[in-house]
N, C-alpha and C positions, 0 to 999 in steps of 0.2 A: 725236255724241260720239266712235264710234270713229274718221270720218273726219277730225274735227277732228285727232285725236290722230296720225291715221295723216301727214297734210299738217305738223303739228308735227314727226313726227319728219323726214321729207323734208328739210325745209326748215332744222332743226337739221343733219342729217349734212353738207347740203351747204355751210352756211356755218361750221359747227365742219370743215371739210377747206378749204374754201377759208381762214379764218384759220390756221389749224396746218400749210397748207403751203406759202401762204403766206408768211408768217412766217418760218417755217424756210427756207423758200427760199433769200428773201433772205438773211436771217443765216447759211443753209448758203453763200450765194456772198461774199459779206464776210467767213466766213470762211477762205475758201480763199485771200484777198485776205489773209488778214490772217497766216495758215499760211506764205504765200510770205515776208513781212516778219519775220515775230517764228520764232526754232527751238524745236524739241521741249520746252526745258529750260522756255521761257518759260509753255508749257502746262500742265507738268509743276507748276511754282510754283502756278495757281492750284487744278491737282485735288489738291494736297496739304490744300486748303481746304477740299474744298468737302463731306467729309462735316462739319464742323461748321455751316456753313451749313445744310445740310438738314436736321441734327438740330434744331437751332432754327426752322428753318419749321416742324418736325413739332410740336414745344412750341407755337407761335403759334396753329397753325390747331389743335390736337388735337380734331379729327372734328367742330370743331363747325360748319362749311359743308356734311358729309352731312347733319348731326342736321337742321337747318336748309333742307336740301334735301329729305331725307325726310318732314318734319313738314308733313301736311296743314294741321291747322290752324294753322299759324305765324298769330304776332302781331307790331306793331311791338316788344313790350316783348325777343322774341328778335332780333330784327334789332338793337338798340339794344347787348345783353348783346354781342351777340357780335362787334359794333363795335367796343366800349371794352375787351372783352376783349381781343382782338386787337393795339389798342395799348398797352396795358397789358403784356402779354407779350411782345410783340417788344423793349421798351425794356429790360426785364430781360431778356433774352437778350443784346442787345445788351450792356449792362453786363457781363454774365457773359464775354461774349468780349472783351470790351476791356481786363477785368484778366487774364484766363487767357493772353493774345497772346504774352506773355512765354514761358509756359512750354510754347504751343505751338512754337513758335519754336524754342527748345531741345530738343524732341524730335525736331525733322527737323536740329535740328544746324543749320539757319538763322536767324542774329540781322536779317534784311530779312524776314522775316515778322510781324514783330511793326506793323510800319506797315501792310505792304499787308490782313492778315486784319481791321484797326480801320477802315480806310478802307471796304472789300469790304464790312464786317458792316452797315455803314449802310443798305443796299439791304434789312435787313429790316423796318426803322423806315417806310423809304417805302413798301414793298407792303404792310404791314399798313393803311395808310390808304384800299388800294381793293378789299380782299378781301371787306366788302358788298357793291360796287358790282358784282362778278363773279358773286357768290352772287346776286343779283338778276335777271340777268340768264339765266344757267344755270337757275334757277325758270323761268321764263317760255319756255324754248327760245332764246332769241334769241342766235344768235352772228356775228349779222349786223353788229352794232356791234362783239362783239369782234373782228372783226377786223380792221375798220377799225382800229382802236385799237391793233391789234399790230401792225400791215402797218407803219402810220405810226413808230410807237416802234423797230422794227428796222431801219428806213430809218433816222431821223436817228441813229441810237443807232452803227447800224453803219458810216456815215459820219464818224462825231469817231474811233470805234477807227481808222479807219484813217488819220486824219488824223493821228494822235498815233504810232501805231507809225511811218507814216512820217517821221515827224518823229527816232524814233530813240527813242520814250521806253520800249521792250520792253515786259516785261510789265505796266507800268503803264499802254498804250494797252485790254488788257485791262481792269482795274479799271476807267477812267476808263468804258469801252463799257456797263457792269454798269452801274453807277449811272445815267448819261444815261439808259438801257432802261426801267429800272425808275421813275424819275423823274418822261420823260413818261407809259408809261403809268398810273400814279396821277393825275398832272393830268387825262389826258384822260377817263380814268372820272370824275372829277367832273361835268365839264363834259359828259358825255353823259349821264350817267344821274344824274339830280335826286333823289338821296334825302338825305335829312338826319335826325341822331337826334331825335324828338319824345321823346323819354323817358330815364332814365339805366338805369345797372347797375340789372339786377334779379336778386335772388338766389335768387327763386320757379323766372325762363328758366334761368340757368344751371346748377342743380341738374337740371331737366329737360334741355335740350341735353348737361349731363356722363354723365348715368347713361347716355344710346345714346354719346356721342363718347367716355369716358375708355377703352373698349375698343381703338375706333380708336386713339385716341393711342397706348397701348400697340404694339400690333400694328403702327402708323406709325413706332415708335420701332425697331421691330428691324428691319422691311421697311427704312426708311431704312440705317441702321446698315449692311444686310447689302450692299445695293446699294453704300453707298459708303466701304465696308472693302478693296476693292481696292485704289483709289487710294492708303488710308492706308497700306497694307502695302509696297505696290510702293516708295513715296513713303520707307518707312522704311526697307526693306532693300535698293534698289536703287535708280539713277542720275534725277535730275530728267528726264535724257530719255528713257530708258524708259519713265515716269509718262506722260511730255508723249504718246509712239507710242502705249501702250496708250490714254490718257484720247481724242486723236481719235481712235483704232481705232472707240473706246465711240461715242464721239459719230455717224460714222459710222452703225454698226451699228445705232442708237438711233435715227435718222432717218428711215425708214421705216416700223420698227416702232413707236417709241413714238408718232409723231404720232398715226398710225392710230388706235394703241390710243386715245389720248386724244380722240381724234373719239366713239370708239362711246364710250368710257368717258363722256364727260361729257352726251353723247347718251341714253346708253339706262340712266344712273340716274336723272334725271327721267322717264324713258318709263316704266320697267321699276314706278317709285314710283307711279307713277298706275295701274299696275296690280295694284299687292300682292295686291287684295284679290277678282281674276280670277284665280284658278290655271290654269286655261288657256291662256287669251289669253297670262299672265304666260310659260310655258315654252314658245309659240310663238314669242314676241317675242325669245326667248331663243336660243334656236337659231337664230333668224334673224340675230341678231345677230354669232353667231360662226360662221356661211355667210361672211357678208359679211368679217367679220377674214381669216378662212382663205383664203378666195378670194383677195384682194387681196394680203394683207402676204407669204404663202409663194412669190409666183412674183418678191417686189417680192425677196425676201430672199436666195433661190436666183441671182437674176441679180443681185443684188448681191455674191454672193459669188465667180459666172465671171467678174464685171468688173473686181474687185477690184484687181488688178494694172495696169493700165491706165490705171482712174480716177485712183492715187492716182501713179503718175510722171507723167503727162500734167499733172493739177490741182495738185499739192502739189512736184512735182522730188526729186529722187534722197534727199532728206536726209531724207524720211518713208519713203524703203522698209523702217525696221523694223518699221513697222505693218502689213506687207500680211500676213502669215500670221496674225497678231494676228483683224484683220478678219476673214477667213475664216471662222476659227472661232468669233467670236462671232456672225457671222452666223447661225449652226446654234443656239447660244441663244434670239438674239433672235426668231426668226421664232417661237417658238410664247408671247413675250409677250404679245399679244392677248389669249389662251384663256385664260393665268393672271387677267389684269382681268378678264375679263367673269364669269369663276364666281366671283373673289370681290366683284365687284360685286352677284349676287346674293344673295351671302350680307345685304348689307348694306340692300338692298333689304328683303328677309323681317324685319327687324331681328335679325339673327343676327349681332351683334359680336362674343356670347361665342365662335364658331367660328371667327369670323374670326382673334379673337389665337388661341386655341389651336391653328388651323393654321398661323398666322406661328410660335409659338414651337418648332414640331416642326420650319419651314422652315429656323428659325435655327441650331436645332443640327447638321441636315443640314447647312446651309450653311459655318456654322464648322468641321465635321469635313471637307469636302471640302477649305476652305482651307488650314487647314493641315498635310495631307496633301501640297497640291500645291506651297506654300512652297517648300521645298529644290529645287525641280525647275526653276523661273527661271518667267518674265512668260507664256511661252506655256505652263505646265503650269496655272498660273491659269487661262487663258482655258478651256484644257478642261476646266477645274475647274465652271467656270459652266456650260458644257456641262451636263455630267452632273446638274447641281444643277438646272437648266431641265427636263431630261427626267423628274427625280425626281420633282419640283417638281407635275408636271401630274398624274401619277396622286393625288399629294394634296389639290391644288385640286379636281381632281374628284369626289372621293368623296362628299362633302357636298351636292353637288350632285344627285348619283344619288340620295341620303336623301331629299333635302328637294323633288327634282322628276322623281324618276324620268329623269335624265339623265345620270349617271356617265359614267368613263373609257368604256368599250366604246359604251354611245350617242356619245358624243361623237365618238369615233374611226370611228365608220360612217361618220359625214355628211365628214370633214376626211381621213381617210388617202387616199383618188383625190384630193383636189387635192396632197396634201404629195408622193404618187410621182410625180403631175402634174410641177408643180412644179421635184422632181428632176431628171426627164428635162428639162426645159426647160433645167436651169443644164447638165446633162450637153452637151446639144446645141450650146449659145454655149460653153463652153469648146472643143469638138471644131472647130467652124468656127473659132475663133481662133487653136487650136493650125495652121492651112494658112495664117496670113494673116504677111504681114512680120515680126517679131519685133520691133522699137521702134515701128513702125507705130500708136501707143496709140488716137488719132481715130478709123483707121481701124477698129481693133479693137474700139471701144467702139461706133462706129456700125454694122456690120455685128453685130454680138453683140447687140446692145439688137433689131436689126432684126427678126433670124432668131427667137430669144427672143419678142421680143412677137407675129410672125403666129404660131408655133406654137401658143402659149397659148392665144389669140383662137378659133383652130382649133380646137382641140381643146375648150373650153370651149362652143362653139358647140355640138358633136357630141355633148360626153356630159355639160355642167353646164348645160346651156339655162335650165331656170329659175333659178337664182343670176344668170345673167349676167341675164337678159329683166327679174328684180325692180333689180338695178343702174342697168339703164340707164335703168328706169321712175321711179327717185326720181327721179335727171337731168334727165329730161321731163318729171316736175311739177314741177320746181324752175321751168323756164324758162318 
């Protein structure tokens, strides 16, 4: 059983990495294809959108793909609830933004938002039709098929965006790329994974699935919200193309980190679920989990932040250099997102919703008072607004953690501070070789800096993290 479980997870991280980088890959180089054709402003347009979008995913799904992931004995009668639930919700969401378009529109002062947020919101009607087929698959570990599934959907998806900006259609080669994405993959979950409702609404499943997800949803609703109140603010008191430099900055900086995160995250809450009822095993698995985050995402993060300049005139041309100091500093954010998923993925694990909102809602008013403190100060007093919010952030994701597994801030910070000063020294050392090397030189800078960077790390992790790296390479080698 444990080996079964131990080959599960294996075989889970490495095909939930191979789709989520995958994927992002592709779509990170289509977009840089597509960054060349469409400017800032066009960006700008659709992250003025996109927190109502995510507030309504959050309504669609409200926790009921954990409830349903965590519940051992699931039955068809919840898979069926939360089928119908799911399209049932998203069409009123949908409805709700189709008449509110208007008066979105009017708050950004732009009457051409009112088409493209109607056209965009459709995309939540199509992915609620394959959000069992995902949840089915995540049960079972298998992200082998997703990602075929995503590989495929970001190819053709991101081949019509660029078909159509070339064509000169701006930001609507965006929109068009959304919908095509989301489209095929809903088809193609069908057609891979055979499930169908045997049964309708039951109001027995839903009542049980709401009482663990209506916390989630909650706590979904302000974590969403907080995440993507940047945009809305930037978006309100400052330029479309400022919106458009900050929103890639995010995305950017979001590319390493969140993939990752979402590897372990979708990884080790079914792993973490089958071991609720191990406290042991359970806080081994745990730790291990965030070895592996920390190792990986802080040296990915750090030389993404010495490359930074480099990457983004070489790949994007002079007309994104407002986002390089942007970048920067979210990168100092981003890198310690891993740690915030995975302690409160535990909490969710243990079924601890009620903690989970109650540290979302302490996050939120941290977060709300750091925004708008940094407000009056322009787009980069933000960025290090998140900053401080990220580092705040961790001592409170942790505490709970320390309660409920004897792993708090100071455990946590034994196993992870040598690789984050690792780490450091590493982006120290690719910026120091750069600063001797040509000055527009960008190729050269980013291949000699990637170079120097990666033997250091390698080096040095060999010497003094041997076993994190010897367990890395060992999933690797059972994978093949």
């Amino acid at each position: 059983m444990a080996e079964n479980l131990k080959k599960k997870t294996a075989m889970g991280m490495i095909w939930s990495a191979v789709e989520r980088f995958s994927t992002q890959g592709i779509q990170f180089l289509f977009g840089i294809v597509l960054a060349r054709l469409l400017t800032p402003s066009d960006y700008g347009i659709i992250a003025m959108l996109t927190i109502f979008l995510a507030i309504s995913q959050t309504f669609i799904d409200s926790g009921f793909a954990n409830a349903v992931i965590r519940k051992i004995d699931r039955t068809e009668k919840d898979m069926a609830t939360m089928f119908f639930f799911n399209i049932g919700m998203s069409i009123v969401c949908y409805a709700v933004i189709f008449f509110a378009a208007p008066f979105i529109a009017s708050f950004y002062n732009m009457p051409d938002l009112t088409l493209i947020l109607r056209v965009l919101a459709i995309r939540l009607i199509l992915q609620s039709f394959s959000t069992i087929q995902v949840t089915s698959l995540t049960i079972s570990i298998n992200f082998k098929k997703q990602a075929k599934i995503s590989l495929i959907s970001a190819i053709i998806s991101g081949c019509v965006g660029i078909g159509f900006a070339y064509a000169g259609y701006g930001v609507w080669s965006l929109v068009i790329q959304a919908l095509f994405s989301t489209a095929f993959s809903s088809i193609l979950y069908w057609i891979v994974v055979r499930w169908y409702p045997q049964c309708f609404f039951s109001k027995e499943s839903f009542k049980n699935l709401f009482s663990y997800g209506s916390k989630l949803l909650i706590s979904g609703l302000l974590d969403t919200t907080l995440k993507n109140i940047y945009p809305l603010v930037i978006g309100k008191f400052y330029s479309a193309a400022q919106l458009g430099g900050y929103s890639k900055a995010e995305r950017f900086a979001q590319f390493p980190s969140s993939n990752l995160t979402a590897i372990l995250q979708r990884v080790s809450f079914p792993v973490l679920s089958k071991l609720q009822n191990e406290p042991e095993r359970l806080r081994s698995s745990y730790i291990k989990f965030l070895n592996y985050a920390t190792f990986i995402v802080f040296p990915l993060m750090t030389g993404l932040l010495a490359l930074t300049k480099p990457l983004t005139l070489l790949l994007l041309t002079e007309k994104w250099s407002g986002m390089i100091m942007l970048l920067q500093i979210l990168c100092l954010a981003m890198m310690w997102y891993p740690v915030h998923s995975i302690n409160l993925n535990l909490l969710q694990v243990l079924g601890r919703s009620d903690l989970f909102l109650k540290i979302e809602v302490i996050k939120q008013i941290l977060g709300i008072s750091l925004l708008c403190g940094a407000l009056p100060f322009g787009v980069t007093a933000l960025c290090l607004a998140k900053v401080a919010d990220s580092w705040i952030c961790l001592v409170i994701n942790t505490y709970y953690s320390g309660k409920l597994m004897n792993a708090g801030f100071f455990t946590q910070m034994k196993f992870m501070f040598p690789t984050f000063i690792n780490a450091l020294l590493m982006g120290a050392l690719i910026l120091g070789v750069n600063s001797l090397l040509p000055e527009k030189q960008y190729a050269l800078q980013i291949g000699i800096g990637f170079t120097v960077g990666f033997l250091y790390y390698l080096l040095t992790a060999y010497l003094f993290n041997r076993k994190t790296l010897d367990e890395l390479v060992s999933l690797i080698k059972r994978k093949k």
